[in-house]
DSSP file (Angstrom, degrees, kcal/mol; ACC not computed):
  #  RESIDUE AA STRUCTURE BP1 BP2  ACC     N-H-->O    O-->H-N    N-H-->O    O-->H-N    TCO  KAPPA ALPHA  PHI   PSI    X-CA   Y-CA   Z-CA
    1    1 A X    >         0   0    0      0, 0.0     3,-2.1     0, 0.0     2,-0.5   0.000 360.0 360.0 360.0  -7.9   39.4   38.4   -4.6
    2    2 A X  T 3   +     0   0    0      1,-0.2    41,-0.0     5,-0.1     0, 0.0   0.301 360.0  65.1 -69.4  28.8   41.4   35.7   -6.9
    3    3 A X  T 3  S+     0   0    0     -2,-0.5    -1,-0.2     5,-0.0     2,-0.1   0.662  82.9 100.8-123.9  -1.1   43.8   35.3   -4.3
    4    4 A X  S <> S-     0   0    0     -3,-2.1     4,-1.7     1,-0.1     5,-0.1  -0.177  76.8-121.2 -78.5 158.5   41.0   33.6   -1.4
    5    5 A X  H >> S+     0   0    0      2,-0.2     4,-1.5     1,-0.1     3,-1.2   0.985 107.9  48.7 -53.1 -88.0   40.8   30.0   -0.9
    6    6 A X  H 3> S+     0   0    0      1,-0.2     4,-1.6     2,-0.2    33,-0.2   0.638 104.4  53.8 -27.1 -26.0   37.3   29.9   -1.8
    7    7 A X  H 3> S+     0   0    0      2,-0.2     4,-1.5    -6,-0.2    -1,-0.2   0.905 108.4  48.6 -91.0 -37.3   37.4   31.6   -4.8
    8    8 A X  H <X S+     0   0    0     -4,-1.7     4,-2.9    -3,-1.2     5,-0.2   0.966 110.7  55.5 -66.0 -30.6   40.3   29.3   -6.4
    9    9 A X  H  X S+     0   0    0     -4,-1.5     4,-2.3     1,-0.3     5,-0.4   0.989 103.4  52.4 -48.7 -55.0   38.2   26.5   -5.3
   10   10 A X  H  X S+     0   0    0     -4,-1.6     4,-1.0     1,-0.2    -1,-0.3   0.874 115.3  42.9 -41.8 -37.5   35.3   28.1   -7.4
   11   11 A X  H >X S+     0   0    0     -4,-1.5     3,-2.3     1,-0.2     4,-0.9   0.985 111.7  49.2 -76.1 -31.4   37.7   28.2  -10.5
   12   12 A X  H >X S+     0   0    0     -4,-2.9     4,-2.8     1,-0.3     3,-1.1   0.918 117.3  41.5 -93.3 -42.2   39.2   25.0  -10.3
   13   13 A X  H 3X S+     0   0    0     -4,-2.3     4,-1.3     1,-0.2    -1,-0.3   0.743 114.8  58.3 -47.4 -27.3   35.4   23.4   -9.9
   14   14 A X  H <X S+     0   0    0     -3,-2.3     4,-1.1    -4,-1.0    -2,-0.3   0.860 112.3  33.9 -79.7 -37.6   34.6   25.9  -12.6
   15   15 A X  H <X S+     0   0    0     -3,-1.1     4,-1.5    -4,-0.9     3,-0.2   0.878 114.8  56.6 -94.7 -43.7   37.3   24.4  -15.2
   16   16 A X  H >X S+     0   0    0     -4,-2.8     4,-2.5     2,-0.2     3,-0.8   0.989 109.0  45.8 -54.0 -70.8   36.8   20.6  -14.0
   17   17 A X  H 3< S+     0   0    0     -4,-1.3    -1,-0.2     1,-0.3    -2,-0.2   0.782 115.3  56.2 -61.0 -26.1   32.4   21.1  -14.9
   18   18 A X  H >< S+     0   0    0     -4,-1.1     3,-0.5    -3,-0.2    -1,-0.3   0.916 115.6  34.9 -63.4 -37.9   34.2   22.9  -18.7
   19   19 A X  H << S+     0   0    0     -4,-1.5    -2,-0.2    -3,-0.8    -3,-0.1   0.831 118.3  48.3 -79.6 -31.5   36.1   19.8  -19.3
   20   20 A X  T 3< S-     0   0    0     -4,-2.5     2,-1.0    -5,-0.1    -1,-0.3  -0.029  99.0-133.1 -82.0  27.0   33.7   17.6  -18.1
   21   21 A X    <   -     0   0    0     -3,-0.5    -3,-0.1    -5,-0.2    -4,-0.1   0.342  43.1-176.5  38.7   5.5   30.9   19.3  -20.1
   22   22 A X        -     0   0    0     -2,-1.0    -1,-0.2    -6,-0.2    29,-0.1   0.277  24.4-159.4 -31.0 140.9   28.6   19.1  -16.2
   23   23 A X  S    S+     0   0    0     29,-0.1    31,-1.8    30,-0.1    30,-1.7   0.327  81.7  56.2-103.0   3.0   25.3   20.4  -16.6
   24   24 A X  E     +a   54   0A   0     29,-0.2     2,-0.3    28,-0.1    31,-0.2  -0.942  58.1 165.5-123.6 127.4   25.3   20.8  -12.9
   25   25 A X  E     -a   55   0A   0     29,-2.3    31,-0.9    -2,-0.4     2,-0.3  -0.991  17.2-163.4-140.3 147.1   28.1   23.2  -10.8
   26   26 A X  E     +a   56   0A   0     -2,-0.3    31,-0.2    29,-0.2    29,-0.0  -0.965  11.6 177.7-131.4 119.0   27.2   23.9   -7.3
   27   27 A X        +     0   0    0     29,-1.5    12,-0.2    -2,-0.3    30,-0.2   0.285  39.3 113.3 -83.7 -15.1   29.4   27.0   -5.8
   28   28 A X  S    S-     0   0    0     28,-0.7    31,-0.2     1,-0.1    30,-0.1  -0.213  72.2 -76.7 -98.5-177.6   27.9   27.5   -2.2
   29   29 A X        -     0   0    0     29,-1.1     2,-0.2     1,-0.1    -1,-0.1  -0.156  42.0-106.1 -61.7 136.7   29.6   26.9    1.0
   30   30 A X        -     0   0    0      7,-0.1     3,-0.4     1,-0.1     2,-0.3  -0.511  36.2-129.1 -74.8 145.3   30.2   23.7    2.6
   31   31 A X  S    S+     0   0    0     -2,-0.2     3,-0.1     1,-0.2    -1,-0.1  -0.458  86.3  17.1 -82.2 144.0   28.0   23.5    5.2
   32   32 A X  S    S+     0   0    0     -2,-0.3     2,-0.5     1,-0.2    -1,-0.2   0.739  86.5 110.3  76.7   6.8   29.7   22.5    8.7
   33   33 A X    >   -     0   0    0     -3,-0.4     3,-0.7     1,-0.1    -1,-0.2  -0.979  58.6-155.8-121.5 111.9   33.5   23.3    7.7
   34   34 A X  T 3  S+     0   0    0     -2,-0.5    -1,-0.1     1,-0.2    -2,-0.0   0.434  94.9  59.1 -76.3 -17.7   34.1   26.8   10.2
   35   35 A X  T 3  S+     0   0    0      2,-0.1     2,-0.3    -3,-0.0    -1,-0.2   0.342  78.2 126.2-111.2  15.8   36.8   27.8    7.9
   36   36 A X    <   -     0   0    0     -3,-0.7     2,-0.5    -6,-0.2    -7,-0.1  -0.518  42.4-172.8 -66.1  97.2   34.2   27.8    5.4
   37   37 A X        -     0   0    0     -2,-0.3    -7,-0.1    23,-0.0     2,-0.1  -0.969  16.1-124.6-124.3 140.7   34.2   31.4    3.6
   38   38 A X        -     0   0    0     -2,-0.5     2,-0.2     1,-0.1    22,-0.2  -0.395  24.5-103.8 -37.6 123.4   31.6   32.9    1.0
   39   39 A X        -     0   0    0    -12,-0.2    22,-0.2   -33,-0.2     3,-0.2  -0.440  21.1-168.0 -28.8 113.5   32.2   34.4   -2.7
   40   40 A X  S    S+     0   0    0      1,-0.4    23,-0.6    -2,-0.2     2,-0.3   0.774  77.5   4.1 -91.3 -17.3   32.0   37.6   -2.5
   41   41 A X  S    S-     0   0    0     21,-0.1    -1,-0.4   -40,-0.1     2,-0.2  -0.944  85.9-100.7-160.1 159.4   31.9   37.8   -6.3
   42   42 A X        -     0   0    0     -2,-0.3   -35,-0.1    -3,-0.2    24,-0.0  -0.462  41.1-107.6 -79.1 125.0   31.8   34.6   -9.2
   43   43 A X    >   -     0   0    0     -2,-0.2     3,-0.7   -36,-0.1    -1,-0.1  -0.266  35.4-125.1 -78.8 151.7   35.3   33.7  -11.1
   44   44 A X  T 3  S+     0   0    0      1,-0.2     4,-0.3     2,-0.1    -1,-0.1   0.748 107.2  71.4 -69.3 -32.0   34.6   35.3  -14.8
   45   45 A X  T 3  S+     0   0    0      1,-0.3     4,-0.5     2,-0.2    -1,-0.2   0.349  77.4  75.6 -65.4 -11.6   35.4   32.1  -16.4
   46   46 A X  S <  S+     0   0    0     -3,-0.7    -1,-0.3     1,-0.2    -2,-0.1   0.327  90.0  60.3 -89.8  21.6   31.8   30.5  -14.9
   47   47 A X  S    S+     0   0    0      1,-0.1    -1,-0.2    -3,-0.1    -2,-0.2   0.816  95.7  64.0-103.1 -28.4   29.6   32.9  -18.0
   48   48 A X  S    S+     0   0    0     -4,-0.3     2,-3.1     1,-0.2     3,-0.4   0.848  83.1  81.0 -82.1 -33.6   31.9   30.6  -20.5
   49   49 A X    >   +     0   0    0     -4,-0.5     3,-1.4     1,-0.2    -1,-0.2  -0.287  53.7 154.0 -70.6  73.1   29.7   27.0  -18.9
   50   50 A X  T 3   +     0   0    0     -2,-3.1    24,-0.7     1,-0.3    -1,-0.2   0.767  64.1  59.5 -60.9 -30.7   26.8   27.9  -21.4
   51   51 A X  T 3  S+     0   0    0     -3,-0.4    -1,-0.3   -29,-0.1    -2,-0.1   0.533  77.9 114.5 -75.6   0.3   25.9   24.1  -21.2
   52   52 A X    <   -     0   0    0     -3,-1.4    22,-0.2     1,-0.2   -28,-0.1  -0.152  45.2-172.3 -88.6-174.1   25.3   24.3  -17.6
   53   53 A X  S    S+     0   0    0    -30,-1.7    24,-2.9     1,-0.5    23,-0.7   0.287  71.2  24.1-155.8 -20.4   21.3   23.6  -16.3
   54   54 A X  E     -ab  24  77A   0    -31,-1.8   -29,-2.3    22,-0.2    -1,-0.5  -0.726  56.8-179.2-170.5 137.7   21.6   24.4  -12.8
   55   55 A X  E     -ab  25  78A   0     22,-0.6    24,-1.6    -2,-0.3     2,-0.4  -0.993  10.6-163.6-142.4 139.7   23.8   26.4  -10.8
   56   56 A X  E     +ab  26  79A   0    -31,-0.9   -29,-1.5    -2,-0.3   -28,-0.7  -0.945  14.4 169.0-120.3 112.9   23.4   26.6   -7.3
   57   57 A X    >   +     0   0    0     22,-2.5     3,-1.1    -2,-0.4    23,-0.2  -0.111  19.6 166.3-120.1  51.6   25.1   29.5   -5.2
   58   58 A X  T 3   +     0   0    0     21,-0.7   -29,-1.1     1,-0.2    24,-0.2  -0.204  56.0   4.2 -50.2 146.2   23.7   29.4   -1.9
   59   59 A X  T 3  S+     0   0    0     22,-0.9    -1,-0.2     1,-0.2     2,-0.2   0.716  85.3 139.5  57.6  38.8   24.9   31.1    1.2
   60   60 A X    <   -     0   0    0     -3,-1.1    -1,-0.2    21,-0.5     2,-0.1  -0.636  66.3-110.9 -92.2 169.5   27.7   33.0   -0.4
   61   61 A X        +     0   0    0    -22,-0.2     2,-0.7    -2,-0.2    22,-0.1  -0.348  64.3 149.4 -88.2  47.0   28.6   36.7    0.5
   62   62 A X        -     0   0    0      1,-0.2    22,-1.6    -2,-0.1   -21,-0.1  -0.765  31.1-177.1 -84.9 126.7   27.4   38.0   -3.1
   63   63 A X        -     0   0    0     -2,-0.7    23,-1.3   -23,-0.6    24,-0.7   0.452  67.6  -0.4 -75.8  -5.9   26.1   41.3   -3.2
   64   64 A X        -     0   0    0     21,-0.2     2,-0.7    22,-0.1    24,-0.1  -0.974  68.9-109.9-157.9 154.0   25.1   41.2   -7.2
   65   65 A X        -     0   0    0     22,-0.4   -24,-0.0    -2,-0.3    24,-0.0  -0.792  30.7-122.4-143.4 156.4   25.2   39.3   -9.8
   66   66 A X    >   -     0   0    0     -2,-0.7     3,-1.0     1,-0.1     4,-0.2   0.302  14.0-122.6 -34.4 133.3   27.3   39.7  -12.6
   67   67 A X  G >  S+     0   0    0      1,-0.2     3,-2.3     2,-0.2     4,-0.1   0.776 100.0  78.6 -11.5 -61.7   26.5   40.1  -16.2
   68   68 A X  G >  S+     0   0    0      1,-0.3     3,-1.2     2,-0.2     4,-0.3   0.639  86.0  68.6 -52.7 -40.5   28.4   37.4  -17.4
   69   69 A X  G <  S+     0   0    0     -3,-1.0     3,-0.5     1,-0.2    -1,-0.3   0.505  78.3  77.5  23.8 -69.3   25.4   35.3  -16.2
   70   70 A X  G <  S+     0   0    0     -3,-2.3    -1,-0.2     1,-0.3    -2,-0.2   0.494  80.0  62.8 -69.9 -33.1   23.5   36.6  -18.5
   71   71 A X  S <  S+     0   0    0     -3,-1.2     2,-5.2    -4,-0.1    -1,-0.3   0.696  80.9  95.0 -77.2 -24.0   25.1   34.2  -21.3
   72   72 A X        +     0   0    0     -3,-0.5     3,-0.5    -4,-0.3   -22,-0.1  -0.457  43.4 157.6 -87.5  80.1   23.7   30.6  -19.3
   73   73 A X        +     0   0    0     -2,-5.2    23,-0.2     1,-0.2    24,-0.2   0.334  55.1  64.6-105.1  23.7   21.1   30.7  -21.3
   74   74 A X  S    S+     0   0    0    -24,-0.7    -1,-0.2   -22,-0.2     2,-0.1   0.171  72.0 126.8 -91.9  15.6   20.6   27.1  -20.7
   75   75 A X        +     0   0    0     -3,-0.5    22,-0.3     1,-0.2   -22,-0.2  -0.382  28.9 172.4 -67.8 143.3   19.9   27.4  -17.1
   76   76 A X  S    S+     0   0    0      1,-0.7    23,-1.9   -23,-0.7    24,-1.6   0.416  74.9  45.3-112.1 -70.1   16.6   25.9  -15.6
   77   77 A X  E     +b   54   0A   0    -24,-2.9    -1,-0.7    21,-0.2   -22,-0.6  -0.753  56.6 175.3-102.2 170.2   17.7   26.6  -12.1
   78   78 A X  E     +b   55   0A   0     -2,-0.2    24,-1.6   -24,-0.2     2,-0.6  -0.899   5.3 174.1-148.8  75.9   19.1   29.4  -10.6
   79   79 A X  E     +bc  56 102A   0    -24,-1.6   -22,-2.5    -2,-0.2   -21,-0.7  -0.796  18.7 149.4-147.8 130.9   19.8   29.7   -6.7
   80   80 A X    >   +     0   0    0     22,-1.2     3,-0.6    -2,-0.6     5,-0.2  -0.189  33.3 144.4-117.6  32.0   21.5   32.5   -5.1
   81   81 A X  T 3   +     0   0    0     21,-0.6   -22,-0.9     1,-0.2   -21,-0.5  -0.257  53.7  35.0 -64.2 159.5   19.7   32.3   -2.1
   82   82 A X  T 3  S+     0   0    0     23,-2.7    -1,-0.2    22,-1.3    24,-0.2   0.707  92.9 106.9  83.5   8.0   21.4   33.0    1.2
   83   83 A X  S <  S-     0   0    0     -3,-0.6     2,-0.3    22,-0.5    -1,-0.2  -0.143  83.5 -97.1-128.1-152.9   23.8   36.0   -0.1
   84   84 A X        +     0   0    0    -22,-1.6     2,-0.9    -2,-0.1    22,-0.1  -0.511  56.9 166.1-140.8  52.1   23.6   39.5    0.4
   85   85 A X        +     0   0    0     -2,-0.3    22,-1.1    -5,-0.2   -21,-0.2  -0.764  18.7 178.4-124.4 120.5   21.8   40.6   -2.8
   86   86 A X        +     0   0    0    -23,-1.3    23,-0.8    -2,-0.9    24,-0.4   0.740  67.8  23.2 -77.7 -30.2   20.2   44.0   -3.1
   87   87 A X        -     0   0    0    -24,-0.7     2,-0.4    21,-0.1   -22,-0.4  -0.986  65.6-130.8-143.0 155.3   18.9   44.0   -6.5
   88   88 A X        -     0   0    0     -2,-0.3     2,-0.9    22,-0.3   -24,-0.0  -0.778  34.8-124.1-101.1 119.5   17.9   41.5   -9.1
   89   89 A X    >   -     0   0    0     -2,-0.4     3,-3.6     1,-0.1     2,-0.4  -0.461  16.9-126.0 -72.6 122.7   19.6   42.3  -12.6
   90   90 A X  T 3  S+     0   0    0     -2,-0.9     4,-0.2     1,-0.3     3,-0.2   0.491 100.5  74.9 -61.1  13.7   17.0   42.7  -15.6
   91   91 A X  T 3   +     0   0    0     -2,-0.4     4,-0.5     2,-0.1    -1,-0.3   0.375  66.5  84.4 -62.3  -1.9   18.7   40.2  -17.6
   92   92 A X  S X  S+     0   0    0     -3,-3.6     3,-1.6     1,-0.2     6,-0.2   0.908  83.6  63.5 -74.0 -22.4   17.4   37.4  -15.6
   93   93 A X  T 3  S+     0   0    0      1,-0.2    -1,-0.2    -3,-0.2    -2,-0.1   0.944  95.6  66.2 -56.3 -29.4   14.0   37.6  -18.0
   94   94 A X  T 3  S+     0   0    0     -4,-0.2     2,-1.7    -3,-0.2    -1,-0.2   0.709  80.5  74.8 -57.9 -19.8   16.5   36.8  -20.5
   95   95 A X    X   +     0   0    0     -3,-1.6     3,-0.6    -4,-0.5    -1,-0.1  -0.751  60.2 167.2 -97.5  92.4   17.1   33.2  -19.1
   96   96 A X  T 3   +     0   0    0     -2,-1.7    24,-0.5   -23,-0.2    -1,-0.2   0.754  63.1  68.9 -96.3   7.0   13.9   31.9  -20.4
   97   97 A X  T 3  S+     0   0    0    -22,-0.3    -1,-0.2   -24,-0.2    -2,-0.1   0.552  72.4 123.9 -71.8 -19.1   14.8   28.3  -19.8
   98   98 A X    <   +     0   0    0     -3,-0.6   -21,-0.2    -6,-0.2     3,-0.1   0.076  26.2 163.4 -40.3 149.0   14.6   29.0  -16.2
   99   99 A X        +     0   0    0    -23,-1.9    23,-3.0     1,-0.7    24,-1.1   0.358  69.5  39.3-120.7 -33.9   12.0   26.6  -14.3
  100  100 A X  E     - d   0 123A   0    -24,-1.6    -1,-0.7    21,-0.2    24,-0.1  -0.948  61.7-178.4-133.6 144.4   13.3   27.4  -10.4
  101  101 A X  E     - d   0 124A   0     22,-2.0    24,-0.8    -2,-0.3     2,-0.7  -0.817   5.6-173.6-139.9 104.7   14.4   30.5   -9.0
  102  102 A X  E     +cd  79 125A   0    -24,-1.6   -22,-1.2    22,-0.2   -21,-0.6  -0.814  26.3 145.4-115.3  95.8   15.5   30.8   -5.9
  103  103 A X        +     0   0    0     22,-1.6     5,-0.2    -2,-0.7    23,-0.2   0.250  39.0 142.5 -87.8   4.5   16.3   34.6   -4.4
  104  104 A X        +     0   0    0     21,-0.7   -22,-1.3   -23,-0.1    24,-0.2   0.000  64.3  14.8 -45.6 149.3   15.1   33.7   -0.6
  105  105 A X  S    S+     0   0    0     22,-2.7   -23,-2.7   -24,-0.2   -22,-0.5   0.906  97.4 121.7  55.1  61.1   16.9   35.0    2.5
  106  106 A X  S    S-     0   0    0    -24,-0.2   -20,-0.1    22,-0.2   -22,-0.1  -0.454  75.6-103.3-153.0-152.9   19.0   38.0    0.2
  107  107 A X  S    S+     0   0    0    -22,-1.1     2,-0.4    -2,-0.1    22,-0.1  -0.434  70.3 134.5-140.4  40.9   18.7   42.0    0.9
  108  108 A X        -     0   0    0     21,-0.6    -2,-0.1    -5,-0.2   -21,-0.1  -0.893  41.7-163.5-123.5 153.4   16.2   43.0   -2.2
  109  109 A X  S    S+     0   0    0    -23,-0.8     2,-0.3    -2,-0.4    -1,-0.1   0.302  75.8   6.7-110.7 -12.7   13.1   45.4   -1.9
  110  110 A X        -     0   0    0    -24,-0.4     2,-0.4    19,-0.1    -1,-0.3  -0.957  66.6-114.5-168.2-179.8   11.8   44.2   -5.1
  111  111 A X        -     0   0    0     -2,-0.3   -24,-0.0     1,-0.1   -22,-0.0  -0.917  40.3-110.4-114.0 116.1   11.8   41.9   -8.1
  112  112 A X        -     0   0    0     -2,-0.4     3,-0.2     1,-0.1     4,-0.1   0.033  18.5-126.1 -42.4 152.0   12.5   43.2  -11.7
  113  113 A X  S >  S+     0   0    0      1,-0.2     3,-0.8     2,-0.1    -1,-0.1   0.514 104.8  77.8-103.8  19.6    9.9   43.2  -14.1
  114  114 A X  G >  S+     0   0    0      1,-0.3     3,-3.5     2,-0.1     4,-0.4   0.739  74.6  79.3 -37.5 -48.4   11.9   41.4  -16.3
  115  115 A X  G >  S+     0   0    0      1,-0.2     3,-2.4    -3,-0.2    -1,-0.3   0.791  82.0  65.1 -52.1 -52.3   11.0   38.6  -14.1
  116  116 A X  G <  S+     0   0    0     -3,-0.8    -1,-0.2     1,-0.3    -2,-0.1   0.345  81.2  72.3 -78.7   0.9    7.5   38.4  -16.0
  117  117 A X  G <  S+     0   0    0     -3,-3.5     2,-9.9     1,-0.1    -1,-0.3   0.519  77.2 105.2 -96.5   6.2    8.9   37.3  -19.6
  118  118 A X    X   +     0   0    0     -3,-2.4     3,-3.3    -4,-0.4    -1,-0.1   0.175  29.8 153.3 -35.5  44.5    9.5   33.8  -17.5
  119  119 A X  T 3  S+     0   0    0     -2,-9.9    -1,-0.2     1,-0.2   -23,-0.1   0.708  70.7  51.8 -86.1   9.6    6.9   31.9  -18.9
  120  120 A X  T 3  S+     0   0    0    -24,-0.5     2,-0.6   -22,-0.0    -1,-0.2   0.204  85.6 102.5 -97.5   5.4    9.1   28.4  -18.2
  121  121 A X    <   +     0   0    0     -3,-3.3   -21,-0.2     1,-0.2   -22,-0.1  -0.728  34.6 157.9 -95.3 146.8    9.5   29.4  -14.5
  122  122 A X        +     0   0    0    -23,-3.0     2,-0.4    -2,-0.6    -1,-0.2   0.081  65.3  61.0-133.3   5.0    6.9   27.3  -11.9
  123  123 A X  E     -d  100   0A   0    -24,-1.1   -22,-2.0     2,-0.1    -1,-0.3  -0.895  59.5-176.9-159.8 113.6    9.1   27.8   -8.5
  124  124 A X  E     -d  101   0A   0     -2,-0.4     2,-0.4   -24,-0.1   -22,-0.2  -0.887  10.8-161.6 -94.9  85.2    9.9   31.3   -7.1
  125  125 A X  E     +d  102   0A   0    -24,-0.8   -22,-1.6    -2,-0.2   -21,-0.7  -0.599  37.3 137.4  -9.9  87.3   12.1   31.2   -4.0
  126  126 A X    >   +     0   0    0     -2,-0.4     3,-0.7   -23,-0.2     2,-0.5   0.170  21.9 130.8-146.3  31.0   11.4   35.0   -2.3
  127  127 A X  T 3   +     0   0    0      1,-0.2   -22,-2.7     2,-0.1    -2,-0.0  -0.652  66.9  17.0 -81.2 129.8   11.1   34.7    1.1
  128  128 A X  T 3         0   0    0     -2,-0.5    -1,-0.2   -24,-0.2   -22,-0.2   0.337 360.0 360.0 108.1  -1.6   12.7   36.6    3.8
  129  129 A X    <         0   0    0     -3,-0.7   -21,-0.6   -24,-0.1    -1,-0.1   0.552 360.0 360.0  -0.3 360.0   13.8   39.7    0.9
């Protein structure tokens, strides 16, 4: 998939928020732009923004998400709403920094019980599963 439009955008936004140390990177689709296409999966290089504090990947085509993830363990938010995601990985208990999570409007049939070592999270996003 490194060879889409979208996806270089994602690194080059991805390299810009490393140098600039951003605590914020937002991934999802411009809204209103027709030629506008989804990630179908996350440049590897975004698990390396450890500093980041929210990352927002709304309306993308992701069906999972990756591992690599698993290492922003300064995230407060989380939202991967709006994507095509069947299951929730049980590392997300691991992000205990979380405060918002937003998995609304996805393709999952349940919620890990990972989810329950959260004890910073106050806003669940899970409508429309």
């Amino acid at each position: 998939m490194a060879g889409n439009e979208t996806y270089r955008k994602a690194e080059q936004k991805i390299e810009a928020a490393r140098r600039s140390g951003a605590k914020k990177l937002d991934l999802s689709v411009d809204f209103g732009r027709p030629d506008s296409e989804g990630l179908i999966e996350l440049p590897e290089s975004l698990g390396h923004l450890t500093q980041l504090h929210s990352l927002n990947l709304f309306d993308n085509q992701l069906t999972a998400l990756p591992d690599f993830l698993g290492q922003l363990t300064e995230l407060q938010s989380l939202k991967p709403s709006r994507n095509q995601l069947t299951a929730l990985p049980e590392w997300l208990g691991e992000l205990t920094q979380l405060e918002e999570l937003d998995v609304s409007s996805n393709q999952l049939t349940a919620l890990p019980q990972s989810l329950s070592q959260l004890t910073q999270l106050d806003s669940l996003g899970a409508s429309r599963l």
